[in-house]
N, C-alpha and C positions, 0 to 999 in steps of 0.2 A: 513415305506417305503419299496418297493420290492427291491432286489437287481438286476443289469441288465446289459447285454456286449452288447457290440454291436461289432461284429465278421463279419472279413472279409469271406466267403466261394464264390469259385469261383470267385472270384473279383466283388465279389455284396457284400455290407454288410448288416447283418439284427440285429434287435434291440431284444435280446433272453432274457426272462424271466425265472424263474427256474421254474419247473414242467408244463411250457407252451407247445405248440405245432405250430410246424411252417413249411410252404412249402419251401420249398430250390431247387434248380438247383438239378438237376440228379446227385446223386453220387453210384458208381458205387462198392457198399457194399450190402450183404445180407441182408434180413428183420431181425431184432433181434440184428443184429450186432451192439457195440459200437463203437463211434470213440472222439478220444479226440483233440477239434481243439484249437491251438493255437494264432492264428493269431487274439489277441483281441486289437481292435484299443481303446475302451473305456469300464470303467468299474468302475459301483457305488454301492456301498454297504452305505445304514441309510444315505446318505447326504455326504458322502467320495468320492471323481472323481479321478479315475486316470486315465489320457489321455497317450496312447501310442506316439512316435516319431518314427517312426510309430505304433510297436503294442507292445504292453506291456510283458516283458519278463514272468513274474513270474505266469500271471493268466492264468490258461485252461479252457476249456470248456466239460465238459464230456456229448454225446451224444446219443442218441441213435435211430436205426433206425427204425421207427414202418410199413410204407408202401411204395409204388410208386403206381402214380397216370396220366394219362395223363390229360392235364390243354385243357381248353377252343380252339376252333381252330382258326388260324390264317392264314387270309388270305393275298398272297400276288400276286397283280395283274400288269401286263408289258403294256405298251401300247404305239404304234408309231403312232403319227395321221398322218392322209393319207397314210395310208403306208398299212393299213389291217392286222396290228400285233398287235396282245392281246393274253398274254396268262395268265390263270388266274392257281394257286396253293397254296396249304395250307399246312399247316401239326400242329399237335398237340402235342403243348413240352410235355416233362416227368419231372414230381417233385417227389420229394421225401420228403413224411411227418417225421419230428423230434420230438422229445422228451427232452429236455433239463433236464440231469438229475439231475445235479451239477455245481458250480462254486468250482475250488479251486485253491490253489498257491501252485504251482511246489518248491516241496524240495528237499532235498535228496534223499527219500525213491522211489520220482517218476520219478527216471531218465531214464528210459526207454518209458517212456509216451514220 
């Protein structure tokens, strides 16, 4: 079995596998840059669960960032009937493609993370 967290980012959570790839909310780091996210609500290693209250002190996430992407567009339309007002506008969010490079558990050595 794979091992797997599922990580709060920007108050979305998503389900991160190790060496996978995944779109995320805009974060606002350089292409190349790591980042090590903390905020793990659940986490299974071979058939072991540990569930956070909320999120689990000891496991991290170590990241990294490979592009930014703009996503599909979105449209959102106004409308008063009878009235002759409609006004119609979109825009197209920004993601940022990851790279999951590691799971590990925060010790001593990594207390600067």
């Amino acid at each position: 079995m794979n091992s797997y967290a599922i990580v709060n980012i920007k108050g979305m959570q998503f389900k991160l596998f190790e060496k996978k790839y995944v779109y995320i909310p805009y974060l606002k780091l350089e292409i190349g840059k790591k980042k090590i996210l903390d905020q793990v609500c659940l986490f299974s290693d071979d058939g072991l669960v540990y569930i956070g209250t909320p999120f689990i002190k000891d496991i991290r996430v170590n990241i990294e960032i490979l592009k930014h992407v703009k996503g599909n567009k979105i449209i959102i339309f106004k409308k008063k009937r009878r009235k002759g007002y409609k006004i119609k506008n979109g825009f197209r969010p920004i993601y940022s493609k990851i790279k999951v490079i590691s799971f590990f558990k925060k010790t001593s050595k990594n207390i600067n993370a």
